[in-house]
Every structure is written in C-alpha cells, then in structure tokens.
TORKOL-4160 file (C-alpha; in steps of 0.2 Angstrom, whole numbers, padded with zeros to 4 digits, m for minus):
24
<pt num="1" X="0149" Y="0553" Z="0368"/>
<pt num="2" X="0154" Y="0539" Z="0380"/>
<pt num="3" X="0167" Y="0525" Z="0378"/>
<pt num="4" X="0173" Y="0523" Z="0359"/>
<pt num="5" X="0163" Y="0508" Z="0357"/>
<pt num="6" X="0148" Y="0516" Z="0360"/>
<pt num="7" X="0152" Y="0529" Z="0347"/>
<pt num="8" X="0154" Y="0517" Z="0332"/>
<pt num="9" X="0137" Y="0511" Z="0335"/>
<pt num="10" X="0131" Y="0529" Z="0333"/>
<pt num="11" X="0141" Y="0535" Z="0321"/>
<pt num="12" X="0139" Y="0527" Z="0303"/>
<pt num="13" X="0153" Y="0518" Z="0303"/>
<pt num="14" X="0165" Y="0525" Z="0318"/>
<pt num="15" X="0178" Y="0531" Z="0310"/>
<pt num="16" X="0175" Y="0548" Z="0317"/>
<pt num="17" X="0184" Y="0545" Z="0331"/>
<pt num="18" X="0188" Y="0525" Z="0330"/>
<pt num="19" X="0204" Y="0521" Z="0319"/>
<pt num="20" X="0199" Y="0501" Z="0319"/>
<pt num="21" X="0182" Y="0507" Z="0316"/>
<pt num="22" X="0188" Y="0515" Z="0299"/>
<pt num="23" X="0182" Y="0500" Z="0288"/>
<pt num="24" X="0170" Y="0506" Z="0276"/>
C-alpha cells in the first residue's frame, strides 16, 4: 500500500501496520 496513513483508511482500523492506529 502507499504512506501509512493511507493504509489506516483502508484497513478497518490500521492496526495492520500502524501501531498509533491500534485503537479499536
């Protein structure tokens, strides 16, 4: 995917690959 900040937008909540994203 492209920056990490794209991802979290696809992914459902991020946390794939975006440790902040982790939330839910």
């Amino acid at each position: 995917m492209r920056s990490n900040v794209d991802s979290i937008k696809m992914l459902p909540s991020g946390r794939e690959k975006m440790p902040g994203g982790a939330n839910d």
